[in-house]
C-alpha positions as CSV (number, residue, x, y, z in Angstrom):
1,X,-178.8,-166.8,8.1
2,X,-180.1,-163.5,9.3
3,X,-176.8,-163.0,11.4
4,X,-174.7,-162.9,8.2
5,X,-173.0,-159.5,8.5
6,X,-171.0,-159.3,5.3
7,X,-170.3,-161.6,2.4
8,X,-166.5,-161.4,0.8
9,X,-167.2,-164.4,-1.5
10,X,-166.6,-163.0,-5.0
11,X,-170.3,-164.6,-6.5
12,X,-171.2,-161.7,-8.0
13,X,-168.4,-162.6,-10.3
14,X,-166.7,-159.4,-9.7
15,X,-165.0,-157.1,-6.9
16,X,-168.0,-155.4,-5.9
17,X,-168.5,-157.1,-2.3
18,X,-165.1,-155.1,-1.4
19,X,-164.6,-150.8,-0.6
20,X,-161.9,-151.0,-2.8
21,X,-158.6,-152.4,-4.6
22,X,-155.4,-151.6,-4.1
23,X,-153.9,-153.1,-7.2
24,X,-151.2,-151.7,-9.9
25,X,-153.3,-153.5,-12.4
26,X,-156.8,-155.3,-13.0
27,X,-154.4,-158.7,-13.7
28,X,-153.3,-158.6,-10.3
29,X,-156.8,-159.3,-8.7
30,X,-158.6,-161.5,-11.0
31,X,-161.8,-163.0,-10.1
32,X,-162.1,-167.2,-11.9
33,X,-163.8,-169.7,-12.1
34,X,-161.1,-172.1,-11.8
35,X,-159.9,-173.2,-9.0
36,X,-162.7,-172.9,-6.6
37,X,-163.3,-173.8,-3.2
38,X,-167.4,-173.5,-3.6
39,X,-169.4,-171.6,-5.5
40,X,-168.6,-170.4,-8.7
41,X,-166.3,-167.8,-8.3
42,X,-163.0,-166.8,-6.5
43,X,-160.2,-164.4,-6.1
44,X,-156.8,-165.0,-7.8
45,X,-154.2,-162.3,-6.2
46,X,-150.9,-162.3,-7.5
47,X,-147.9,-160.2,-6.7
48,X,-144.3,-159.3,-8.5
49,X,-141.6,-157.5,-7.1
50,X,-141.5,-154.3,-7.5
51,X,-145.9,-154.2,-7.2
52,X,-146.6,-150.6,-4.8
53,X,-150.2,-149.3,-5.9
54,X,-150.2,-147.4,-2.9
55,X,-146.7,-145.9,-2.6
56,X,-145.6,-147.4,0.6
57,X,-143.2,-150.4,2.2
58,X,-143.3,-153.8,0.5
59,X,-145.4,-154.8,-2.9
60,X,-148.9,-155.5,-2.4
61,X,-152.2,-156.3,-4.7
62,X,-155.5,-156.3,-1.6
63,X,-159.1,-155.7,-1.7
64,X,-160.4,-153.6,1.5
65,X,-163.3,-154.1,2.7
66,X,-164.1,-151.1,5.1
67,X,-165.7,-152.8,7.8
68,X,-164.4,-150.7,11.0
69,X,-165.4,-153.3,13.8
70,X,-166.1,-151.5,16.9
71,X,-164.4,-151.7,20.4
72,X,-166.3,-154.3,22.1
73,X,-168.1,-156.1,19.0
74,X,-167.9,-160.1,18.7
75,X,-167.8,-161.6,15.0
76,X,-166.8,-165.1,13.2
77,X,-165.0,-165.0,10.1
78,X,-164.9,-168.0,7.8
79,X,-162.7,-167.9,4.6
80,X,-160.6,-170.6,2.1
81,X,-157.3,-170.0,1.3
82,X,-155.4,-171.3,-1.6
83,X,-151.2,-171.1,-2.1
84,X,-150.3,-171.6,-5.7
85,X,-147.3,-174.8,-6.2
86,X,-144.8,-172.8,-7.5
87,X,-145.7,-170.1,-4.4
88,X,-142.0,-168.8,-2.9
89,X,-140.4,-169.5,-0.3
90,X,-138.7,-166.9,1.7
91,X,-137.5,-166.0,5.0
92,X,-139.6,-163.2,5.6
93,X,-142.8,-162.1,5.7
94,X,-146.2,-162.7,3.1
95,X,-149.3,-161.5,4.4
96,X,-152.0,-162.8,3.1
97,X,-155.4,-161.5,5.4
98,X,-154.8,-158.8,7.4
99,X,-157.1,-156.8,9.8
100,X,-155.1,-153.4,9.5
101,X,-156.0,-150.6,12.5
102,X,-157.4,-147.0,10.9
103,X,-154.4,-145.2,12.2
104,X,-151.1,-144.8,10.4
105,X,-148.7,-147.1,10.7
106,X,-146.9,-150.4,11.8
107,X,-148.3,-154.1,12.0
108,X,-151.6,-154.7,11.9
109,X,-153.3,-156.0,14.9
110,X,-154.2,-159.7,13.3
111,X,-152.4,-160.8,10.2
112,X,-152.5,-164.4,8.6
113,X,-149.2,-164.6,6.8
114,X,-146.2,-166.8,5.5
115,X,-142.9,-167.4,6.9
116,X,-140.6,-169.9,5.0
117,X,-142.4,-173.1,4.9
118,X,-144.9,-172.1,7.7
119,X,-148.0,-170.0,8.0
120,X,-148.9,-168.1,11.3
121,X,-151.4,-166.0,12.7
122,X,-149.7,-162.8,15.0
123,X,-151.6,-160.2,16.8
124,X,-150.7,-157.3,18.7
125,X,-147.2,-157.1,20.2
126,X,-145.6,-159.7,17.7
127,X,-147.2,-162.2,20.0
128,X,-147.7,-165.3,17.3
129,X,-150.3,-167.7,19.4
130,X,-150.5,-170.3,15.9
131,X,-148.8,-171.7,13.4
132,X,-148.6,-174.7,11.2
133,X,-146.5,-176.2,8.0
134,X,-147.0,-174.6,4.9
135,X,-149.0,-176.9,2.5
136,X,-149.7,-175.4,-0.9
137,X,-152.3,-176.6,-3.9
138,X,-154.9,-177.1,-1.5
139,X,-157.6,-175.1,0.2
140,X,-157.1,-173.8,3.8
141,X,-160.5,-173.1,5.3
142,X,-160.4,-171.1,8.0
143,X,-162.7,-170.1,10.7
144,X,-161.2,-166.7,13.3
145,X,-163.5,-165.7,16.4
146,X,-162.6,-162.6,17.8
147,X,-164.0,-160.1,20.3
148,X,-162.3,-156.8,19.3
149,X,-160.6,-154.5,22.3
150,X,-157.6,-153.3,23.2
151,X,-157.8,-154.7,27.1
152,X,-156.0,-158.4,26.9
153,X,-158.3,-158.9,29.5
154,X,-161.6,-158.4,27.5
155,X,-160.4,-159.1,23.8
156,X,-159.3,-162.8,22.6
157,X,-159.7,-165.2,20.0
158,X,-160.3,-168.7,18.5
159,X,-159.3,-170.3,15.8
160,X,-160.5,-173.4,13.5
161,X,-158.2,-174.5,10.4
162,X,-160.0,-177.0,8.6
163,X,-162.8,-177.6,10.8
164,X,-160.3,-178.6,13.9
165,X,-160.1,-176.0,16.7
166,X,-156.6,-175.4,16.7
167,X,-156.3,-172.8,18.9
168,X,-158.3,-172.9,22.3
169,X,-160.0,-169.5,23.4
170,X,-157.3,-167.0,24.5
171,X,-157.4,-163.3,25.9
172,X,-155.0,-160.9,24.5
173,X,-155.8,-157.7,22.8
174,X,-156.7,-157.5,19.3
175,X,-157.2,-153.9,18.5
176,X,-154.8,-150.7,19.3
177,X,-155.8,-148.3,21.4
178,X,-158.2,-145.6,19.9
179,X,-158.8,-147.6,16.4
180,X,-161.0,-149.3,14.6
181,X,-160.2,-152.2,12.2
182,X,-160.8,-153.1,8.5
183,X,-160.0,-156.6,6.4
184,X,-157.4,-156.5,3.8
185,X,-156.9,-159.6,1.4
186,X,-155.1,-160.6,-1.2
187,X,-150.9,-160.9,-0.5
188,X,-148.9,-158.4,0.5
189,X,-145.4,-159.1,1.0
190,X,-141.5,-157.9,1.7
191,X,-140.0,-156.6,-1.7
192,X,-137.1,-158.4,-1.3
193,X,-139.2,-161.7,-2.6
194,X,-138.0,-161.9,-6.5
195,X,-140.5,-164.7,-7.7
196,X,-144.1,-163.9,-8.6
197,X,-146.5,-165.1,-5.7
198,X,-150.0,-166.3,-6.6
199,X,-152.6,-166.9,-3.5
200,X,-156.2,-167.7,-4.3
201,X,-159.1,-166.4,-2.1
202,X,-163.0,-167.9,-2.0
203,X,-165.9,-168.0,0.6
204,X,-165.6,-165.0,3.0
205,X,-168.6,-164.9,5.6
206,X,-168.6,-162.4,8.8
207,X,-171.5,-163.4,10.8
208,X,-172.1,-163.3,14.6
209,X,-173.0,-166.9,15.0
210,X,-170.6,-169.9,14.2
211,X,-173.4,-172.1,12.6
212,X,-173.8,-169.0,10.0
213,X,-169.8,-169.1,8.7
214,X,-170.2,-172.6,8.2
215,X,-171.4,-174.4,4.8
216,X,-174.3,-175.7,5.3
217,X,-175.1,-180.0,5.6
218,X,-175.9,-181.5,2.1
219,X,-179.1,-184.0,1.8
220,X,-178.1,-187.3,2.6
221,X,-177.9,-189.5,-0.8
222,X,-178.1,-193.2,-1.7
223,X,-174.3,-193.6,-1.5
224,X,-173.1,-191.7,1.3
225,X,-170.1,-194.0,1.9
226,X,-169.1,-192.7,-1.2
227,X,-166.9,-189.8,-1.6
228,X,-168.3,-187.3,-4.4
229,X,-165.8,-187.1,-6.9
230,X,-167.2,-183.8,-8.8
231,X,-166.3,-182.2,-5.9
232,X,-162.5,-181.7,-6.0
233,X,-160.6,-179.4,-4.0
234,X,-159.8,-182.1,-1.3
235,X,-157.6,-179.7,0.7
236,X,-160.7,-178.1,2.0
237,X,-163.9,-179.6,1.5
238,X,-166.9,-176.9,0.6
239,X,-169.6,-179.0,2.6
240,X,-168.9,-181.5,5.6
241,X,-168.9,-185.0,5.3
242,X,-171.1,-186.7,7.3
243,X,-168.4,-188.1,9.5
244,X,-166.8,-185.0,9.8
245,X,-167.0,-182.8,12.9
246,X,-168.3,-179.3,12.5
247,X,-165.2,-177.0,14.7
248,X,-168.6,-176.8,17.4
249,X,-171.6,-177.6,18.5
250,X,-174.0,-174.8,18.9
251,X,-176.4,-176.6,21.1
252,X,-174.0,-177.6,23.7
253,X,-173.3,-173.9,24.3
254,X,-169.8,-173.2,25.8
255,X,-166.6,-173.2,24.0
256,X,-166.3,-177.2,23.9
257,X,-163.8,-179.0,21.2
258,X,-165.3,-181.1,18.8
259,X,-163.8,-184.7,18.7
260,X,-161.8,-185.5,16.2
261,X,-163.6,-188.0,13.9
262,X,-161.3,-190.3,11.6
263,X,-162.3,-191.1,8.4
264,X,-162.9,-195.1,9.6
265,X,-164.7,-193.8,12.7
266,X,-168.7,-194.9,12.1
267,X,-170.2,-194.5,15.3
268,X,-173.9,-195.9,15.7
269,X,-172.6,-199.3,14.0
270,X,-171.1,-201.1,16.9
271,X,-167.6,-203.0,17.1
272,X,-166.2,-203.8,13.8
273,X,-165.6,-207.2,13.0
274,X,-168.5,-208.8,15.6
275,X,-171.4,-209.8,13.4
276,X,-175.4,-209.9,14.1
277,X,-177.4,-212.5,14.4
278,X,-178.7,-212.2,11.6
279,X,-175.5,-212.1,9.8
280,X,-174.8,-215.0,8.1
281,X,-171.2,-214.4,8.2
282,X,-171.0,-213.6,11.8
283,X,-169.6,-215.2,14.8
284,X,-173.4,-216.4,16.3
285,X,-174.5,-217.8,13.0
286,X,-171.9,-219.7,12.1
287,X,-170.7,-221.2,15.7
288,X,-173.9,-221.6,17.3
289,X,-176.1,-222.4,14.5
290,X,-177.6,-225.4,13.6
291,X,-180.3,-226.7,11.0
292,X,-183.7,-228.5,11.7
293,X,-182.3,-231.4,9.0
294,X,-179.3,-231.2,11.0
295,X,-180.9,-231.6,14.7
296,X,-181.9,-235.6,14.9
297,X,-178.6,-236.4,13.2
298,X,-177.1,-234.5,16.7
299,X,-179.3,-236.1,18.7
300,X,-178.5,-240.3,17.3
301,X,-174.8,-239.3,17.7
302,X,-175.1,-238.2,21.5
303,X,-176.9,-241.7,22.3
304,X,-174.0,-243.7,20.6
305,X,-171.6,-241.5,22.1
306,X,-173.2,-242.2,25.6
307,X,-173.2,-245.8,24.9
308,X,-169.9,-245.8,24.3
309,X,-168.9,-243.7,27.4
310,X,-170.8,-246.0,29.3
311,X,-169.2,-249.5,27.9
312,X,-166.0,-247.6,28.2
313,X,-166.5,-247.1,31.9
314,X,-168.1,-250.6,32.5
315,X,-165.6,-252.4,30.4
């Protein structure tokens, strides 16, 4: 793990991992223990109207991590998001992860956010290359690659939700000219949004390596057919399954898509349904089989069948 940049996951049991808060009130940004996408520990953010710690548009409660990625510099980011049921609906905007630019104002260059019932990722230039319906009590796990600079020629991305790529390498620019970015998570939203909003946050890794934002393979045990029922949080599973594709293989280098392995999928076990010979249920052991009390018995029938045959022909 030695190309682990920076670790967001909240198991020091408290804020500390971030720069700062941004937060009218310690309620607002509550590390639990309950839910949790792995680990012990993760970060329940909740916003009401009329939340402004920091005196400017919309209501907000974010942690800041001041990382300042550099023109030119390369990183994978791996988090798990969670949306509360009861989290609104509304025809506008609720940012969730943001990397803001250091100047001062406008739209960050990458934001994750909501829209109504859908939740998209927009870059630079309101250019939205993803989306996808908006699915709430369960964890989102999602992996970003992107090389930051402001030449759409040099700069692109990646994306993995859930351990499918679903968004193919793609150049565009993710940084404004002259400025550095920094993460921002937690919700921030339009103050128009009455409701409360409650988004839960666990598991942020920046690394520089895909296999290093990834959790790592558990050792295999005596039912691995079996799925582990301690484990909970189904919407985003904490380790992979063993017939679940990880979003890449390191060792085949280039940017190849995994398949997509469905949960009946055993490859290795050949064509269901067509038994072994050994089998005693399958297709060679019970039509070609035959027992050594079984093989004169054969043998006395074929002679009187033959003699038959023959008076038959003679007759």
């Amino acid at each position: 793990m030695a190309d682990i940049v920076w670790k967001g996951d909240f198991e020091t049991g408290d804020r500390s991992q971030y720069s700062t808060a941004q937060m009218v009130s310690a309620d607002r940004l509550q590390v639990v223990t309950s839910p949790v996408a792995e680990g012990q520990y993760a970060l329940k953010a909740t916003v009401k109207q009329g939340d402004d710690p920091i005196d400017s548009s919309g209501n907000r409660n974010e942690l800041v991590y001041q990382g300042k990625e550099a023109v030119g510099s390369e990183y994978y980011y791996r988090w798990k998001v969670m949306f509360a049921a009861d989290f609104p609906s509304a025809r506008t905007w609720q940012v969730f992860t943001q990397w803001h630019h250091d100047g001062c104002c406008g739209s960050p260059p990458v934001e994750f956010f909501v829209y109504g019932e859908e939740i998209r990722l927009t870059m630079t230039d309101s250019v939205t290359p993803w989306s996808m319906p908006l699915t709430r009590g369960v964890w989102h796990e999602f992996v970003f690659h992107v090389k930051w600079s402001s030449d759409p020629s040099v700069g692109f991305i990646e994306l993995w939700h859930n351990r499918e790529k679903v968004l193919a390498k793609r150049n565009l620019a993710t940084l404004y000219a002259g400025s550095k970015v920094y993460l921002k998570l937690g919700l921030y939203r339009s103050d128009t949004i009455s409701q409360t909003g409650v988004v839960y946050h666990d598991g942020f890794i920046q690394a520089t390596k895909l296999e290093d934002v990834l959790p790592s393979t558990p050792a295999p045990t005596p039912d691995a057919g079996t799925p582990d029922a301690g484990t909970g949080d189904a919407g985003s599973p904490s380790t992979p399954d063993a017939g679940v594709s990880s979003p890449e293989d390191p060792g085949t280098g280039g940017e190849a898509t995994p398949p997509v392995t469905t949960p009946g999928d055993n490859p290795g076990t050949g064509t269901p349904g067509v038994g072994t010979p050994t089998d005693p249920g399958s297709v060679e052991a019970t039509q070609y089989g035959c027992t050594a009390s079984g093989g004169p018995l054969a043998v006395m029938a074929l002679i009187t069948l033959l003699g038959l045959v023959g008076l038959r022909r003679w007759r």
